[in-house]
N, C-alpha and C positions, 0 to 999 in steps of 0.2 A: 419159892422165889418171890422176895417183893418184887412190886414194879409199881412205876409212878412218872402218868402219862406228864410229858413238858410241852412238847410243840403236837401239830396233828403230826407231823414224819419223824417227830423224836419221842423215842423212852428209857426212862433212867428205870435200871433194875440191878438188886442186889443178890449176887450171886451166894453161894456155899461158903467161899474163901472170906465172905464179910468185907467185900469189897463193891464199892457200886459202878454202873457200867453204862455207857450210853448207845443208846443205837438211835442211828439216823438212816433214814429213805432220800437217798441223794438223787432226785428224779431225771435230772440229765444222763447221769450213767446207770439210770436203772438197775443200781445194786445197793447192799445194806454197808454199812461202815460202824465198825463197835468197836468203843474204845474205852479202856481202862483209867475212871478219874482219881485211882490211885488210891482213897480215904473210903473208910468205913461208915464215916459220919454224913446223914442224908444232907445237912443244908451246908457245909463245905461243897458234898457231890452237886448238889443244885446250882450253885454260884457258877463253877466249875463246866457244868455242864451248858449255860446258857452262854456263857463265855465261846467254847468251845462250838458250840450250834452256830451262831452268830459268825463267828471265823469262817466255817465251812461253807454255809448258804452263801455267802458274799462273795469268797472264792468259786463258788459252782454258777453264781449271778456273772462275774466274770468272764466264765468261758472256762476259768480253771479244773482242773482235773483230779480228784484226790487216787485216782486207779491210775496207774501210769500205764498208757500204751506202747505197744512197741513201735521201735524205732520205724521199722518198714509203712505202719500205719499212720503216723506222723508224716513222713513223706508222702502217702499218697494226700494226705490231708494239703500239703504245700503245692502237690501239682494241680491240685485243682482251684486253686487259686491262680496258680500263675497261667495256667491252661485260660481264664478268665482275661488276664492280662492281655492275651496271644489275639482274645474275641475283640476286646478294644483297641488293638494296636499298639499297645504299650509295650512290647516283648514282639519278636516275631517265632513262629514254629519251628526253627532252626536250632533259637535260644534251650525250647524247650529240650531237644533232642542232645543240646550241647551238656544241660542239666544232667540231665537220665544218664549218660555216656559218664558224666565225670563222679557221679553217685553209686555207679553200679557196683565197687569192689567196697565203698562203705558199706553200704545195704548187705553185700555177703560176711559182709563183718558184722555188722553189727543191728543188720534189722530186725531177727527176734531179741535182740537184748530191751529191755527198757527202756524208755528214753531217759528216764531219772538214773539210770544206771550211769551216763555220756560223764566223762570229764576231760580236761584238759589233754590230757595225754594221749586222748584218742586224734588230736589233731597235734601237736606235736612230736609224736613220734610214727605221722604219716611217712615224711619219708624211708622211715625204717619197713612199715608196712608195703611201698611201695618202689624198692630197692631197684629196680632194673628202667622202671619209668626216668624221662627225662627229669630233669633239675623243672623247665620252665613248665611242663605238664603235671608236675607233682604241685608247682605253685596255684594252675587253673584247678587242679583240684580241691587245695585245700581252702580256698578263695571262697568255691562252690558251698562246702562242706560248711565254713563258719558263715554263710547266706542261710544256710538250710537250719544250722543252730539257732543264729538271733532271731529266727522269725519262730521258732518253737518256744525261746524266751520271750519274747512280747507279749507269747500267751498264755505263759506262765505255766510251758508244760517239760519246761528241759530246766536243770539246774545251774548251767555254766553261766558264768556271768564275768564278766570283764573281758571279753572276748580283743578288745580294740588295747588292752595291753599285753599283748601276746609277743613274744619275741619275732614277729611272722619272720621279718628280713633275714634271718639266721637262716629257714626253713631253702630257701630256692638260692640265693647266691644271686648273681649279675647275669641280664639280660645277654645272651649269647648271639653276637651278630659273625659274619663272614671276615677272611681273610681277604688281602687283593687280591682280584680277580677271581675267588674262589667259585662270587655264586654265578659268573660267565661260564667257567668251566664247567661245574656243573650240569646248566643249562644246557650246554652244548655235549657235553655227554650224555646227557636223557634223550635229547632229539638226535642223536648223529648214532648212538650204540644202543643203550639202554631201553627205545621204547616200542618198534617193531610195531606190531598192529594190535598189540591189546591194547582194548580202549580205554581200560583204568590207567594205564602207565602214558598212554596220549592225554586226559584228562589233566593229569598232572604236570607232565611238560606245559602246557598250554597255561596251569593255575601261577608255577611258577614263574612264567615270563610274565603273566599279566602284574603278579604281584612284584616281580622286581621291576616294573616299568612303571607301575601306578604306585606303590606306597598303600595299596587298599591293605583289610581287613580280609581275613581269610573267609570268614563267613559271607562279606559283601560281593566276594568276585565269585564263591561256588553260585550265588545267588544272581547275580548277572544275567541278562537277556541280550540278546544279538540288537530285540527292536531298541534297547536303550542305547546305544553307543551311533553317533554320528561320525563316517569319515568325515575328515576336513583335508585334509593333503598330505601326499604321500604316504605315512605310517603315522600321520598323527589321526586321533581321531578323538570326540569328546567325548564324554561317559557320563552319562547320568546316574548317579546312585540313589534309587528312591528310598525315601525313610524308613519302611517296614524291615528293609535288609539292613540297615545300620543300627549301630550301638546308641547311637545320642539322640535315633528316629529325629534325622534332619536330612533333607534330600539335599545333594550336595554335585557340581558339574565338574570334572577336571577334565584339564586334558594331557593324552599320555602317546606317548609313538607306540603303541601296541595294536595299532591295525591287522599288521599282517597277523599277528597271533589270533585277535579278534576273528579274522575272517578264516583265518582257516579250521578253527573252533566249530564255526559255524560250518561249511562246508560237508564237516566229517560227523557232526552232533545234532543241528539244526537250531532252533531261534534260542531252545534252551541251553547253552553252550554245556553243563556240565550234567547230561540227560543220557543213555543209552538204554535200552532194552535188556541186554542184558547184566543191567544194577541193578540190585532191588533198590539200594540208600547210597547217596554219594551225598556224605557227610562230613566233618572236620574230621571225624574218627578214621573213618576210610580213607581219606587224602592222607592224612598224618602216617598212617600205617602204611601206605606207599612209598612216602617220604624216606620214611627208616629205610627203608627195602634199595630205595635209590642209593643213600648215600653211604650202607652197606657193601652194596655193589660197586659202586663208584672208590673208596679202600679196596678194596679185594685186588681194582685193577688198576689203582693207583697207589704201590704201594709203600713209592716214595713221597708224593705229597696227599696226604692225609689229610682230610677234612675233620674237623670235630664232629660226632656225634650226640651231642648236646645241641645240637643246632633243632630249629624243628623250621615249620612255617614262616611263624612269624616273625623268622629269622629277620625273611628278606623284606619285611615293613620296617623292621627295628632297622637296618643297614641304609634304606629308603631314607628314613628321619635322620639317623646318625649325618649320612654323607652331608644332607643339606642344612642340616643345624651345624657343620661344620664350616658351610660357605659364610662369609662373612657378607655378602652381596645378596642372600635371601633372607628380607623382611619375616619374624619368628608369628607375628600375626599371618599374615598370608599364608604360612608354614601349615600353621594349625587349622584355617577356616580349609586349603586342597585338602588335608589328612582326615579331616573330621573328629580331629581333639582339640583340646583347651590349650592355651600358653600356660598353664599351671602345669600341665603335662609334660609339658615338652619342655619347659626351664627344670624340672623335676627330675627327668629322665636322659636328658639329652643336651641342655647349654650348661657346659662347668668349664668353658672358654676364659682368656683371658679379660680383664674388665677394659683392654684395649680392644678386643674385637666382638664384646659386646657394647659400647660404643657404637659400632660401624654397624652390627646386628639393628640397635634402636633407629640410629640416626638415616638408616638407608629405605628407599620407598620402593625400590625395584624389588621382583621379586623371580627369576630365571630359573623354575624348578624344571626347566626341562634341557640339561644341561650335561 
């Protein structure tokens, strides 16, 4: 066999078939890589092969990868990054656990596969994958899922690419809020029938009135403290939402008539309102999986007025924003700075009113969201 040294981690050699052949010592991945340059002839293979050497070192200077790993190792490679996030405050540990929970049934799908193996259809034909999940939980999924792809394309180790023209909107359908009076009755069937003395199903009575009285973030109210909330009179009381538990990390005060809920939280749980000894994790995943179980319950024994089961959580911040984006007397600024989103949000997802009553929306300073 000839052979004829090129770089010190490259050599070109011509095999039996009279073909010549390069092999490279790719050092970051501590393996060899030999490739076929096709031609018999040495100074064709030479051109050819320095070409080719050049390509690959620049890619592995990169970051890039010529071995593709599997998908599950890719992921732990992104939790440790965002786990980094969590250290600086940029992300809180909640965030993280939300990740893991919404990645676990990809990873059983597809964490030994490659990740150069990943294409399109492994995210648009999630919902088929995902057939009994909610419409709005299959969208946090697949949300999760193309976070976890472009950050594997940035570094040039997945193949998908056009991620942001993805049909997504097809995928979940419209945000699902409550009928009249649905989520009272509700409410009042969790705490009058439904919740008895287990603490998970008190947990939850208590998340839901806090969220249909405040308009919070389901993650911000599991994350709530007793010492953050000031009564002020009767059932109002203030609430401080500090940054680490919010999505936009911006501490933010509203105020909401959820006292009595507040305190009696407190009372049955102590300063950490959604804390018992016998939980291991009271997470978005555990409340949601109550949720179902409620409003399962709640059909069975109502079995002429029926609730949708596409509702989840975040029903009752979606019905929060709806009702008061539908006042024409609540200022859409004000709307956004108590919720802790953007007016690009919320004219987005929630003002498609007449251009008569957004007139009265722009032109009004008052702002009654407690109403």
């Amino acid at each position: 066999m000839t052979t004829s040294k090129l770089y010190q981690n490259a050599v070109l050699y011509l095999r039996e078939n009279s073909t010549w052949y390069l092999r490279i010592w790719l050092k970051n991945q501590r393996r060899y890589i030999r490739l076929s340059l096709g031609t018999g002839v040495e100074r064709e293979a030479r051109e050819l092969a320095e070409k080719r050497y050049l390509e690959l070192t620049l890619a592995e200077a990169q970051g890039k990868h010529y071995f593709a790993k599997p998908v599950s190792a890719i992921f732990d490679l992104w939790m440790e990054e965002r786990q980094k996030e969590v250290e600086t405050k940029a992300i809180t540990q909640q965030r993280i656990c939300t990740i893991k929970s919404c990645m676990r049934v990809f990873l059983e799908k597809y964490g030994q596969h490659s990740i150069t193996s990943l294409n399109k259809r492994c995210i648009y034909e999630w919902p088929l994958v995902r057939p009994k999940l909610k419409s709005e939980s299959v969208s946090t999924e697949v949300k999760v899922i193309r976070s976890f792809i472009r950050w594997a394309n940035n570094r040039g180790l997945c193949p998908i690419r056009d991620l942001e023209v993805m049909a997504y909107q097809q995928i979940h359908g419209r945000r699902e809020t409550f009928g009249a009076e649905e989520s009272e009755d509700l409410t009042e069937y969790a705490y009058g029938v439904w919740m008895g003395d287990n603490p998970r199903r008190m947990m939850l009575y208590g998340l839901i009135s806090i969220l249909y009285g405040t308009g919070m973030r389901v993650g911000e109210a599991l994350q709530l403290k007793y010492d953050a909330v000031q009564h002020t009179d009767g059932v109002a009381c203030e609430i401080t939402i500090k940054p680490e538990t919010t999505k936009v990390r911006k501490e933010r005060k509203i105020i909401a008539n959820v006292w009595d809920t507040i305190d009696w939280l407190y009372k049955k749980f102590g300063n950490d309102l959604f804390s018992h000894p016998s939980i291991k994790v009271v997470n978005a995943s555990m409340v949601g999986h109550q949720f179902d179980v409620l409003l399962d319950d709640y059909n069975s024994s109502h079995p002429v007025n029926q609730i949708s089961t596409d509702l989840t959580l975040y029903s009752f911040r979606h019905q929060f924003l709806t009702e008061r984006a539908e006042n024409p007397n609540i200022n859409v600024l004000e709307l956004a700075i108590y919720c802790g989103t953007s007016v690009d949000q919320l004219q987005k997802h929630y003002y498609h009113q007449t251009d008569k009553i957004k007139e009265k929306i722009a032109l009004n300073l008052s702002s009654p969201l407690l109403r």
